[in-house]
ROGUKE-96375 format. One line per 10 residues: number of its first residue (from 0); their letters; for each residue y, z, x of C-alpha. Coordinates in Angstrom, 3 decimals. Layout:
BEGIN
NUM) A) Y:Z:X  ...
This chain:
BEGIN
0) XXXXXXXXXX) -16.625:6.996:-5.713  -16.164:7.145:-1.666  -12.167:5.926:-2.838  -11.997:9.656:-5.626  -13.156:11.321:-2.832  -10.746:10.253:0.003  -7.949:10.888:-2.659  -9.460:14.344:-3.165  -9.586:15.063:0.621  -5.692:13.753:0.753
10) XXXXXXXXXX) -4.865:16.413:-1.594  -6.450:19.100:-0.296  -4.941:18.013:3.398  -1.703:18.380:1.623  -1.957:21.971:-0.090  -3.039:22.989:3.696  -0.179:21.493:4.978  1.709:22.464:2.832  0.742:26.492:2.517  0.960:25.969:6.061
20) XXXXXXXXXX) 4.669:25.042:6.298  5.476:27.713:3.997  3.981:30.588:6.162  5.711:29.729:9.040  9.338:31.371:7.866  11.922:30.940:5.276  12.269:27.907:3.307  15.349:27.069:1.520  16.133:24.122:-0.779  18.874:21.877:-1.824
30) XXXXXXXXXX) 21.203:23.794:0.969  22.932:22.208:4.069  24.919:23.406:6.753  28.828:22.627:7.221  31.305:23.229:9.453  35.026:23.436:9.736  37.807:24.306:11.940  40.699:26.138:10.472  43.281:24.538:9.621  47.241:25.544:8.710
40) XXXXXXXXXX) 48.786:28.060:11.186  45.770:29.080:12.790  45.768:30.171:16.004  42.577:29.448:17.143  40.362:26.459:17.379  37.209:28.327:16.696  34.186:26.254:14.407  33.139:28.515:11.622  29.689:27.635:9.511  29.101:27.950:6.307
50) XXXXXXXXXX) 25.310:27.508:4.134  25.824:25.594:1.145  24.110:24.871:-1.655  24.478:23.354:-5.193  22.777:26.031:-6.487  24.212:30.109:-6.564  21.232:31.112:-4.325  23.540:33.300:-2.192  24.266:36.900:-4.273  25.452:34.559:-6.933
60) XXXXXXXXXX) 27.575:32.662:-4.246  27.059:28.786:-3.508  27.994:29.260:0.475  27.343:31.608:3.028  29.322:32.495:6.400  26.803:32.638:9.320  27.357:33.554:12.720  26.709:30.772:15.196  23.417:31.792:16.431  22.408:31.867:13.450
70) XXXXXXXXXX) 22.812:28.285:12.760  19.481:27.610:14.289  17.068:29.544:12.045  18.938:28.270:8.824  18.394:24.968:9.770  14.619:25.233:10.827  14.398:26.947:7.096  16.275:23.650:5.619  13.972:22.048:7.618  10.846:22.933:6.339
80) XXXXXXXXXX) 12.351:22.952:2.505  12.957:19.194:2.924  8.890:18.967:3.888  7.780:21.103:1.120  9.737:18.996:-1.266  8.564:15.988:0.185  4.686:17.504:0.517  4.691:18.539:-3.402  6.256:14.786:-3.797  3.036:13.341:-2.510
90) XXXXXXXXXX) 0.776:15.449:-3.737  2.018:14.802:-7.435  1.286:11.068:-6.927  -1.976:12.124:-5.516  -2.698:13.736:-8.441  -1.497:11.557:-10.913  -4.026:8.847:-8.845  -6.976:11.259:-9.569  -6.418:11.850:-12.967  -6.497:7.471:-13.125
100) XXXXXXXXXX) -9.403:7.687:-11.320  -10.988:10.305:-13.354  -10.270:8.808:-17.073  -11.556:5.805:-15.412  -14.984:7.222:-14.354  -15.399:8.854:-17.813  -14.413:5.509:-19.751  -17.390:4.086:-18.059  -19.794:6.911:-18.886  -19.008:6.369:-22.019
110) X) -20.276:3.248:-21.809
């Protein structure tokens, strides 16, 4: 019992984290940040950044221009995608533990 328990305090640790990394600003998933210089006949040397993503998250578009302060807020929001994602990753084995546990505990009521 004390083991269903700790596995029941895990996954409530991890909702709190994780409804606690969503409050905290934007949150975007499967999206990176890239770079480039121009290229051709260009006459400057200027970096220009783009958002990408696999997905069309961006009015239907798969990248986005951004200006380079914004760089820094995009990537705090990639950030804290890449711990959701890995937060709901953990606590779907959590859960899939419990439920173990549970048919366990009932399979020996039964008994």
């Amino acid at each position: 019992m004390k083991g269903y328990l700790e596995l029941l305090e895990n996954l409530k640790t991890l909702e709190a984290e994780r409804a606690k990394i969503g409050s905290e600003g934007d949150v975007l998933f499967d999206c990176w940040i890239a770079q480039s210089k121009p290229g051709g006949t260009a006459r400057t040397n200027a970096t220009h950044w783009q958002l990408r993503s696999r997905k069309a998250q961006f009015d239907g578009r798969k990248s986005k221009y951004l200006k380079a302060f914004e760089v820094g807020q995009y990537e705090a929001a990639i950030a804290r995608g890449k711990q959701l994602k890995e937060l709901k990753r953990q606590s779907e084995t959590l859960q899939k533990r419990i439920i173990k546990v549970e048919a366990m505990i009932a399979a020996d009521a039964a008994i």
